[in-house]
DSSP file (Angstrom, degrees, kcal/mol; ACC not computed):
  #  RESIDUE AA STRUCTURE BP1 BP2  ACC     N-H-->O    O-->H-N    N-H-->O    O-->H-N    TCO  KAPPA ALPHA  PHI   PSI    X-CA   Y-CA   Z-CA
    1    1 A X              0   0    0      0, 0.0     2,-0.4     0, 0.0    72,-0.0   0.000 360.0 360.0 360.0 151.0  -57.6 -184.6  148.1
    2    2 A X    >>  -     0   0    0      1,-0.1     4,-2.0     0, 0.0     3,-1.2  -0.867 360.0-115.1-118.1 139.8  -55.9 -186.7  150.5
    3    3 A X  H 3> S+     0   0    0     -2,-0.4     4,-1.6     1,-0.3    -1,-0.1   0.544 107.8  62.9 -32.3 -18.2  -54.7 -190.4  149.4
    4    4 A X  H 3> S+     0   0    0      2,-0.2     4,-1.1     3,-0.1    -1,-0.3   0.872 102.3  44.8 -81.8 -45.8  -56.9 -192.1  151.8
    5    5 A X  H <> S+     0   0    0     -3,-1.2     4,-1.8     2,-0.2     5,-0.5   0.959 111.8  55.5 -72.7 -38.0  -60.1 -190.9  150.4
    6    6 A X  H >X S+     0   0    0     -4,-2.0     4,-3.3     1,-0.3     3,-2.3   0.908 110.2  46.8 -26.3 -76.1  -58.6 -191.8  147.0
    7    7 A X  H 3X S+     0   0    0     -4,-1.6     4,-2.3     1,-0.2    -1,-0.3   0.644 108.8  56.7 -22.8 -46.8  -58.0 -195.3  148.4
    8    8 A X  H 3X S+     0   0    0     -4,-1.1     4,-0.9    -3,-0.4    -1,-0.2   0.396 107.4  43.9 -86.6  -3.0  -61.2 -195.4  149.6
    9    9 A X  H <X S+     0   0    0     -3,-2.3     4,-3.5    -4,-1.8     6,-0.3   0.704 107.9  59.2 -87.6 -55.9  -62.8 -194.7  146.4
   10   10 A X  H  X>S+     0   0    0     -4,-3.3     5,-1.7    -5,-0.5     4,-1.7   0.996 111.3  41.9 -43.0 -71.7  -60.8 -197.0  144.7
   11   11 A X  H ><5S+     0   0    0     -4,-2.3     3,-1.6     1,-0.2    -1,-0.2   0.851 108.8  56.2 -34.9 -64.1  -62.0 -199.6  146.9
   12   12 A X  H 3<5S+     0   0    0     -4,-0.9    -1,-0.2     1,-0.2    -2,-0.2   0.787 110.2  45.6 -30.0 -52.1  -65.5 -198.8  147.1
   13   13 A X  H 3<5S-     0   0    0     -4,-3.5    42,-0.3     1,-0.0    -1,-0.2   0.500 109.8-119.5 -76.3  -4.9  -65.9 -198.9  143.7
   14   14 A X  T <<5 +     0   0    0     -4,-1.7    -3,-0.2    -3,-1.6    -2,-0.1   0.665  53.4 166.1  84.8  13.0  -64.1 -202.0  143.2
   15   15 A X      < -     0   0    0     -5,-1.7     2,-0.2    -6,-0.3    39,-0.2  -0.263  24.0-145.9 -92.5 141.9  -61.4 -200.5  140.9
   16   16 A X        -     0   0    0     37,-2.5     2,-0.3    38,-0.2    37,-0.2  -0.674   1.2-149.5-102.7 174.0  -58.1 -202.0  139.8
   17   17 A X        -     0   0    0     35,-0.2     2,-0.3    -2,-0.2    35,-0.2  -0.941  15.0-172.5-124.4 120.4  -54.9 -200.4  139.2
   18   18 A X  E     -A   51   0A   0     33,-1.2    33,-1.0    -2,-0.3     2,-0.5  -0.834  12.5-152.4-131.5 146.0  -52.6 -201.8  136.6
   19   19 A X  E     -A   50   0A   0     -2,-0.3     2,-0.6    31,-0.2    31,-0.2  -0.977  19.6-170.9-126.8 114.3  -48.7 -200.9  135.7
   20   20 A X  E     -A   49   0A   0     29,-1.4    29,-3.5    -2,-0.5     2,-0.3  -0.898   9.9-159.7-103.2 135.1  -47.8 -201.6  132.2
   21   21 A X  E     -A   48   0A   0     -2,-0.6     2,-0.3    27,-0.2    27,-0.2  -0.776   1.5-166.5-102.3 151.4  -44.3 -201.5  130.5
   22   22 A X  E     -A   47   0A   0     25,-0.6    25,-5.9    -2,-0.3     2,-1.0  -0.973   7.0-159.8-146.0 126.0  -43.8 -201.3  127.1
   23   23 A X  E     -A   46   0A   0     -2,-0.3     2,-0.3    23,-0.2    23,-0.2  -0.716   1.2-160.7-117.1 114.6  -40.5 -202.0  125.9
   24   24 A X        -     0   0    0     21,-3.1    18,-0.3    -2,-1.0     2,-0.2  -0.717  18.2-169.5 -85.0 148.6  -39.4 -200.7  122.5
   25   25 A X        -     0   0    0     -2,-0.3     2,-0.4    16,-0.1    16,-0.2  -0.937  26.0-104.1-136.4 161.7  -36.4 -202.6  121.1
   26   26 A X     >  -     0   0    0     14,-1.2     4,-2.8    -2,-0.2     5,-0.1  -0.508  29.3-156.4 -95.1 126.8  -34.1 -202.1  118.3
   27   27 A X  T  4 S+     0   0    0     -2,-0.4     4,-0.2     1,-0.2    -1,-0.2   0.877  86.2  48.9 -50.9 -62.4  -34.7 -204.4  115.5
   28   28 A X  T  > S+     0   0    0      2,-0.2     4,-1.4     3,-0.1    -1,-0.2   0.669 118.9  41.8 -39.1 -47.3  -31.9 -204.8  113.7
   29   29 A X  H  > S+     0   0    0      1,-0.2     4,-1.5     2,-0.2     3,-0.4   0.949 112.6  55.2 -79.2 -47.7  -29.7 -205.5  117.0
   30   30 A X  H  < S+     0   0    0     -4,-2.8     4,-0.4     1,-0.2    -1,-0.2   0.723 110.6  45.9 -59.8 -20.1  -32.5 -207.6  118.3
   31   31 A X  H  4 S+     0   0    0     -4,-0.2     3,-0.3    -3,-0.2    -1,-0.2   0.861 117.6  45.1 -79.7 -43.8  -32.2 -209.8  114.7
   32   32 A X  H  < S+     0   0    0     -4,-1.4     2,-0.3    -3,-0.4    -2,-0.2   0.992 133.2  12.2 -92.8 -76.5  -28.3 -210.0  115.0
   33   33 A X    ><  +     0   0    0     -4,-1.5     3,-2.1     1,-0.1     2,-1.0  -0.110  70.0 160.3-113.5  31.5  -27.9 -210.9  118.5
   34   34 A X  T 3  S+     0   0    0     -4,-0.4     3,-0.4    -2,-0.3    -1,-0.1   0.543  70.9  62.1 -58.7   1.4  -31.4 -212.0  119.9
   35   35 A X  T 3  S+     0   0    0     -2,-1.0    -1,-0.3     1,-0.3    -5,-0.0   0.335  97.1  72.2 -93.8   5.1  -30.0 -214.0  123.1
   36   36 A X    X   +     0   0    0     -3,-2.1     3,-2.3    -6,-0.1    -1,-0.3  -0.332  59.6 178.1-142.7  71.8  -28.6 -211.0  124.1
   37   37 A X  G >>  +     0   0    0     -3,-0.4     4,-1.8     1,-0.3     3,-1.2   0.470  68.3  72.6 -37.5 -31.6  -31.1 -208.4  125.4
   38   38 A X  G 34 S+     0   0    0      1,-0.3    -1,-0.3     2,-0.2    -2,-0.0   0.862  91.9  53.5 -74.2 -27.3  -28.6 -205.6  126.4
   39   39 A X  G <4 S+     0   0    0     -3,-2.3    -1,-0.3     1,-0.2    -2,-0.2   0.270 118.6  30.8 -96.4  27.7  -27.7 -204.5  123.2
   40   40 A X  T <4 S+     0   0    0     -3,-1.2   -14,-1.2     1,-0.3     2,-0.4   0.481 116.0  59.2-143.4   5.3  -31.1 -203.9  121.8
   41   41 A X     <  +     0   0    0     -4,-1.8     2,-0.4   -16,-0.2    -1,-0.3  -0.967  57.1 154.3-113.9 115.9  -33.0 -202.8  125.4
   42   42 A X    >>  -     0   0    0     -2,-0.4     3,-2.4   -18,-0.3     4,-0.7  -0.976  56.0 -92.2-149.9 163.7  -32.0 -200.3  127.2
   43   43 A X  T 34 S+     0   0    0     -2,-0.4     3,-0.2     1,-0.3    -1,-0.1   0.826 114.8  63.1 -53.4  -6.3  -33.7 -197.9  129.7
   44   44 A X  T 34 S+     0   0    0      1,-0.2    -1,-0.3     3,-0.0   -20,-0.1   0.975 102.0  53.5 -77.8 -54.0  -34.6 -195.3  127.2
   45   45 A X  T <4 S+     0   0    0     -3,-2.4   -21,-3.1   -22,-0.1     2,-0.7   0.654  82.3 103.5 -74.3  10.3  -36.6 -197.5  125.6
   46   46 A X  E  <  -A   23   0A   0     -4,-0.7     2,-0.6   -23,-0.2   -23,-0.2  -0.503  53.6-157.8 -87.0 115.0  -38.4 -198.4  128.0
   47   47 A X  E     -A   22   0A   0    -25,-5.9   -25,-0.6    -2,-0.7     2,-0.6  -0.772   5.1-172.8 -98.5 138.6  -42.3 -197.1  128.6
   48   48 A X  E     +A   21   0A   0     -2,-0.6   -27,-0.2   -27,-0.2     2,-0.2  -0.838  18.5 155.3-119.7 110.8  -44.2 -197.1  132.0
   49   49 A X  E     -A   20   0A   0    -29,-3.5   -29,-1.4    -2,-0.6     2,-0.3  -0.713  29.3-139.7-119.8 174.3  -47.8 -196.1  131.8
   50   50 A X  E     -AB  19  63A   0     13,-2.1    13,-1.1   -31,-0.2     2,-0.2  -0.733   6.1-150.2-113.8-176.5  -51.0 -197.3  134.7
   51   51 A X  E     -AB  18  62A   0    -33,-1.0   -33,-1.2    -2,-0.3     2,-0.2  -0.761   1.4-157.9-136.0 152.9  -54.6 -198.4  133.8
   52   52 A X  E     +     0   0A   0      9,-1.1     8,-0.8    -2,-0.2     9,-0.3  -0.764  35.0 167.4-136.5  71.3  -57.8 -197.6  136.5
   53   53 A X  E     - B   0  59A   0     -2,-0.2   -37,-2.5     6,-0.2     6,-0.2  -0.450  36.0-106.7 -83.4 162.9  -60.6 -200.3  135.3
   54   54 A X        -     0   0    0      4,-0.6     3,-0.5   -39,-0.2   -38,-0.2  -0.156  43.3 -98.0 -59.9 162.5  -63.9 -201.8  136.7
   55   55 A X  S    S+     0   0    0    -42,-0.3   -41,-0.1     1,-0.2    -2,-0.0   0.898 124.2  54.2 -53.2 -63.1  -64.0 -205.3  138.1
   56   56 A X  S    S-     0   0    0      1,-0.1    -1,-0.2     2,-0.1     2,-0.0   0.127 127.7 -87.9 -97.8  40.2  -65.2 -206.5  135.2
   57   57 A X  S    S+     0   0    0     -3,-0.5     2,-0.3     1,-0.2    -1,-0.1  -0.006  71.4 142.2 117.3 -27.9  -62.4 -205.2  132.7
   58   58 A X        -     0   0    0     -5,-0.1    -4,-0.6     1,-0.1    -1,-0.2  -0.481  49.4-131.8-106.4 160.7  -63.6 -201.5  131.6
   59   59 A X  E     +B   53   0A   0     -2,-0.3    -6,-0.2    -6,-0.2     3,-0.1  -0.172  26.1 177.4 -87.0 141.0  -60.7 -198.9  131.2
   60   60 A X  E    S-     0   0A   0     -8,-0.8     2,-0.3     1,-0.5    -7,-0.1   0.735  73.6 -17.2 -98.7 -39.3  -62.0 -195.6  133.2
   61   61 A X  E     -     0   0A   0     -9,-0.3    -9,-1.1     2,-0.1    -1,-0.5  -0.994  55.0-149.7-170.7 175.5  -58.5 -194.1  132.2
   62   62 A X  E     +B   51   0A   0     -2,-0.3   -11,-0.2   -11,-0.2     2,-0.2  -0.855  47.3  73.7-141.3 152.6  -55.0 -194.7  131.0
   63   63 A X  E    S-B   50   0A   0    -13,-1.1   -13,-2.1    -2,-0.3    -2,-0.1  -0.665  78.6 -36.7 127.3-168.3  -51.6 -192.5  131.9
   64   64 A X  S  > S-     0   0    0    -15,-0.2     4,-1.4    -2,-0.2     5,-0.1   0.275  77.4 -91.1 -62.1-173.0  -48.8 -191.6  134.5
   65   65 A X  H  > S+     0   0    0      2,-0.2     4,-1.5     3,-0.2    -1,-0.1   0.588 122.6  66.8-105.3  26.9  -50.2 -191.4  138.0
   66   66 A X  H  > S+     0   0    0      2,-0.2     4,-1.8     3,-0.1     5,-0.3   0.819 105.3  52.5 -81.9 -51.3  -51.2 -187.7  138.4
   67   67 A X  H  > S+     0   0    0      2,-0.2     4,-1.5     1,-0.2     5,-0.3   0.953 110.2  43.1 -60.1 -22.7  -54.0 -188.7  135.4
   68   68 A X  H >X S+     0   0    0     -4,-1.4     3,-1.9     1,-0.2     4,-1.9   0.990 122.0  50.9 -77.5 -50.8  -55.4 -192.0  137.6
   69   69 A X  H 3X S+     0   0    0     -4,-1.5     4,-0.8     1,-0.3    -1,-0.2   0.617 112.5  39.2 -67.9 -11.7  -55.0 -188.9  140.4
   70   70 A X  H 3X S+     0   0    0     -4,-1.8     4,-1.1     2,-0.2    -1,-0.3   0.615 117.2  49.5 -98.4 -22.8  -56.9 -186.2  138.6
   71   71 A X  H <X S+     0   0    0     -3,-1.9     4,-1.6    -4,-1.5    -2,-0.2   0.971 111.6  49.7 -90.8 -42.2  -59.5 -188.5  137.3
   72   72 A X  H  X S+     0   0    0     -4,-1.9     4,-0.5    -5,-0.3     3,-0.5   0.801 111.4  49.7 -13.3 -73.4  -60.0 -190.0  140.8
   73   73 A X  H >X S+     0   0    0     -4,-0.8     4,-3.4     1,-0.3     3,-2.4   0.951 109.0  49.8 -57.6 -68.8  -60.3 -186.6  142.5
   74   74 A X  H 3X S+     0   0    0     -4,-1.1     4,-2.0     1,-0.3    -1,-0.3   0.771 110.4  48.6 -67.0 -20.6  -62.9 -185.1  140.0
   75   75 A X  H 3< S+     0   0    0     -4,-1.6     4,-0.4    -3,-0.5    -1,-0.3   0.591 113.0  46.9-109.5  16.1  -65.2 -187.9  140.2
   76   76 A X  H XX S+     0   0    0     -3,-2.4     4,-1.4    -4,-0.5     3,-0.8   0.774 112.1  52.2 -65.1 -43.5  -65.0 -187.8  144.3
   77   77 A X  H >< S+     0   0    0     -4,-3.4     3,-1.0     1,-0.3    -2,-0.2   0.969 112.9  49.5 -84.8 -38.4  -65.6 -183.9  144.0
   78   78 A X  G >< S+     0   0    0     -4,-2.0     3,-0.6    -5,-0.3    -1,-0.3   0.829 107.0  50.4 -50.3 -37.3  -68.8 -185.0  141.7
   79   79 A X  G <4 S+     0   0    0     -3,-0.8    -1,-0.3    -4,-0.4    -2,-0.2   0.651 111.5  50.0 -71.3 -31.5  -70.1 -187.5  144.0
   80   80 A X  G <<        0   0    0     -4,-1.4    -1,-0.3    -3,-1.0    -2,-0.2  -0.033 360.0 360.0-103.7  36.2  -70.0 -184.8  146.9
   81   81 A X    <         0   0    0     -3,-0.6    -1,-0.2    -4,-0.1    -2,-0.1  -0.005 360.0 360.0-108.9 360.0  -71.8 -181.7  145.1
């Protein structure tokens, strides 16, 4: 499946794409120094997931982007059978 049709799905359907971070931080450091972010964030904690929603808000699927690309693909290959 080529990125274009993807794109073009996406569109058609009205669909967003969203990138969320989720940052876990260490408590304890974050209590004792909180004005100082580096010693309780650091890229290990650090999560990066996407979202594929509707217009109006509901989630079609959630993960890296191979899942928004796998879920994408299978419901082009449905639409063309």
């Amino acid at each position: 499946m080529t990125n274009q049709k993807r794109l073009n799905y996406i569109n058609s359907h009205n669909l967003n794409i969203e990138e969320h971070t989720i940052i876990n931080v260490d408590q304890e450091q974050l209590l004792e120094d909180p004005a100082d972010p580096e010693s309780y964030v650091d890229d290990s904690t650090i999560n990066i997931y996407l979202s594929l929603s509707t217009c109006d808000g509901k989630q079609l699927v959630i993960g890296d982007s191979e899942d928004l690309m796998a879920y994408i693909d299978a419901q082009i290959a449905a639409q063309t059978k």
